[in-house]
N, C-alpha and C positions, 0 to 999 in steps of 0.2 A: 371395747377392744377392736371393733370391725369397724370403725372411724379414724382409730389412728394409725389403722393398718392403710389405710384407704387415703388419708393427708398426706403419709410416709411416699407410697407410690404417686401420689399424683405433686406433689413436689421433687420428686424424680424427674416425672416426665417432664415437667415443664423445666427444671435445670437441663437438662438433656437440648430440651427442643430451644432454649434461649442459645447454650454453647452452639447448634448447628444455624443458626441463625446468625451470631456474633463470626464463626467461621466462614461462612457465607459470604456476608459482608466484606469483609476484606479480601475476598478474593477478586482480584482486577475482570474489569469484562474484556470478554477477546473481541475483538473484531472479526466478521465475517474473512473468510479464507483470501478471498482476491482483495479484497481493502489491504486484508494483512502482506500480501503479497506485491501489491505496489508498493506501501509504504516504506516496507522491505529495500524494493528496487530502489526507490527514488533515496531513500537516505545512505544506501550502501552507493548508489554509483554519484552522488554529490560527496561522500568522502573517499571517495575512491577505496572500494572496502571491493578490492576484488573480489577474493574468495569468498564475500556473501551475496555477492554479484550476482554469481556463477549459480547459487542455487537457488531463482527465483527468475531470470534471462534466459530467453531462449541461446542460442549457439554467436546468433547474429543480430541486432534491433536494429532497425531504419528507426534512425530520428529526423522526422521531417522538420522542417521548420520554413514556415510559410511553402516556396514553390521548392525547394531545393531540401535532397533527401541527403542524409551523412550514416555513416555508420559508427554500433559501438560493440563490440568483441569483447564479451568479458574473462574469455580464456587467453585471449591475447595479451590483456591488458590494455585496448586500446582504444580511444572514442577522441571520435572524430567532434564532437561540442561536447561540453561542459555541463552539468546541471548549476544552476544558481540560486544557493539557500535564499528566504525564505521561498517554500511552497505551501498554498493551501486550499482547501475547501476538496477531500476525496468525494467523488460521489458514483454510484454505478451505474452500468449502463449496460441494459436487457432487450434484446430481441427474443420474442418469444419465448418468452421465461428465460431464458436461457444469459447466463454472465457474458457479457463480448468484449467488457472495457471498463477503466473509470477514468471521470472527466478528472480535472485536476482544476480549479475554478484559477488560480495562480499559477503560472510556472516558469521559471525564468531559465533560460538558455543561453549559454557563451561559445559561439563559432570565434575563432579568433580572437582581434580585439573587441567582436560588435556584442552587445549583452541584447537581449529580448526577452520581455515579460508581459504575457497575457494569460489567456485560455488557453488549456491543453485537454489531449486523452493521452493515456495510456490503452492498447491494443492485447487481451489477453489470449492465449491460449490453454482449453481445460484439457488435460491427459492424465485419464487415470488416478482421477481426485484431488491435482495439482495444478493451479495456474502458473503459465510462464510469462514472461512479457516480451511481445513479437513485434511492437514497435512503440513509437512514443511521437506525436505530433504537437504542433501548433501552429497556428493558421497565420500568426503576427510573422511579419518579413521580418529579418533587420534593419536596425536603423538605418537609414540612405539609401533604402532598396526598394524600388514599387510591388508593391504585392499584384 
């Protein structure tokens, strides 16, 4: 009697422990808070997704690009370069433990007519458990321009 009480429960548990396992499983991994927060930025302001702009941008971003700095307002509605799909490779970037930025290994930029696409950072700001993005660089001039 004290064996099939004991099969009964311990087939329980492990039906138990296989479902939190299976639920587990399908649950997507998140990405760390600033990853998730550029990614955020750079896909809301390459579709022009204002209002999720707005919650991830600081008030004002300087987008440098090589020597020459622009700006992008995302209460305004208004940026002074363009992002240019594809971007890739996020990676972070720590001073003293501490989150300052992520590199962008790709990242293309439209001033005008001129496109540019090299390395980039994104600059972030931590307040109160939220990063914001305080500017966005890259080191590549535009085409026809000496860096």
């Amino acid at each position: 009697m004290w064996s099939h009480w004991a099969r009964i429960v311990v087939m329980v548990a492990v039906g138990s422990l296989v479902s939190a396992l299976a639920a587990q499983a399908q649950e997507k991994p998140q990405a760390s808070p600033h990853i998730q927060t550029a990614l955020t930025f750079l896909t809301a302001w390459g579709n022009q997704r204002w209002d999720e702009l707005k919650t991830v941008a600081a008030v004002q971003v300087t987008v440098k690009v090589g020597d020459k700095a622009f700006t992008l307002e995302p209460a305004a509605q208004k940026a002074e370069v363009a992002l240019v799909f594809p971007f890739r490779g996020l990676s972070t970037v720590r001073q003293d433990e501490k989150v300052k930025g992520v590199t962008v290994e790709e990242l293309g930029l439209k001033v005008g007519d001129s496109e540019t696409r090299g390395p980039g950072s994104i600059t972030l700001k931590e307040q109160d458990g939220q990063y914001w993005v305080t500017e966005v660089s890259t080191g590549a001039a535009p085409p026809g321009e000496k860096k």
